[in-house]
C-alpha positions in Angstrom: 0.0 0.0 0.0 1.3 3.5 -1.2 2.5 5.8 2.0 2.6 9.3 2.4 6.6 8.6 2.9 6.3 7.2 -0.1 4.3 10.2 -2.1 6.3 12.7 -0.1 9.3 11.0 -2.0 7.8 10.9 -4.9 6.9 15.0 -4.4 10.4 15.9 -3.7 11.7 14.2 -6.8 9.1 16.6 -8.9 10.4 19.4 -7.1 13.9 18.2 -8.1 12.9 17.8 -11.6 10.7 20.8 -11.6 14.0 23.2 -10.7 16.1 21.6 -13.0 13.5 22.7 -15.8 13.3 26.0 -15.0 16.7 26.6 -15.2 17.0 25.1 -18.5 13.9 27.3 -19.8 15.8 30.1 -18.2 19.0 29.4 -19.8 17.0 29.8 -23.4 15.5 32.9 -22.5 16.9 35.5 -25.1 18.5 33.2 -27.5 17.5 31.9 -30.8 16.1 28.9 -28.8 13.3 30.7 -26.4 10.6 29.0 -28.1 12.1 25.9 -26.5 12.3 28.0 -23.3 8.3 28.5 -23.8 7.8 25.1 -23.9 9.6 23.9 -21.0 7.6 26.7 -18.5 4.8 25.2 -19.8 5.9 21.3 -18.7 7.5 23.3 -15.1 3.8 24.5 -14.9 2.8 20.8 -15.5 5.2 19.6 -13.2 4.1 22.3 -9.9 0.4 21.5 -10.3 1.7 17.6 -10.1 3.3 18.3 -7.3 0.6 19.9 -5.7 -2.1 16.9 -6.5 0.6 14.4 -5.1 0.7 16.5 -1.9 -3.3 16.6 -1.9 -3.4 12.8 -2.2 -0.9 12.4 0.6 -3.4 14.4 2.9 -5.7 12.3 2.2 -4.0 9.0 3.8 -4.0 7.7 7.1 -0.6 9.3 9.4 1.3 6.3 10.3 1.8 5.0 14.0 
């Protein structure tokens, strides 16, 4: 059975992930590449609101004893 150890985990890793995205997109920003920079603050909004459902889910489980 999934834990909220297990989704907090899981949260932090999209967190990660999300950061490392950003920067990317930032990188491209002003360059012949920011269309990709578009792109990739539209998959780092993706990621935050995927972060926040995972968190939502963990509230919704039993604390463990």
């Amino acid at each position: 059975m999934v834990s909220r150890a297990e989704l907090s985990s899981l949260e932090t890793a999209i967190r990660e992930l999300c950061d490392r995205v950003t920067n990317a997109a930032d990188e491209l920003i002003g360059t012949t590449e920011e269309n990709v920079a578009l792109d990739l603050y539209e998959v780092e909004r993706s990621l935050r609101t995927a972060q926040r459902r995972i968190s939502r889910a963990a509230g919704g489980l039993p604390t463990e004893q």
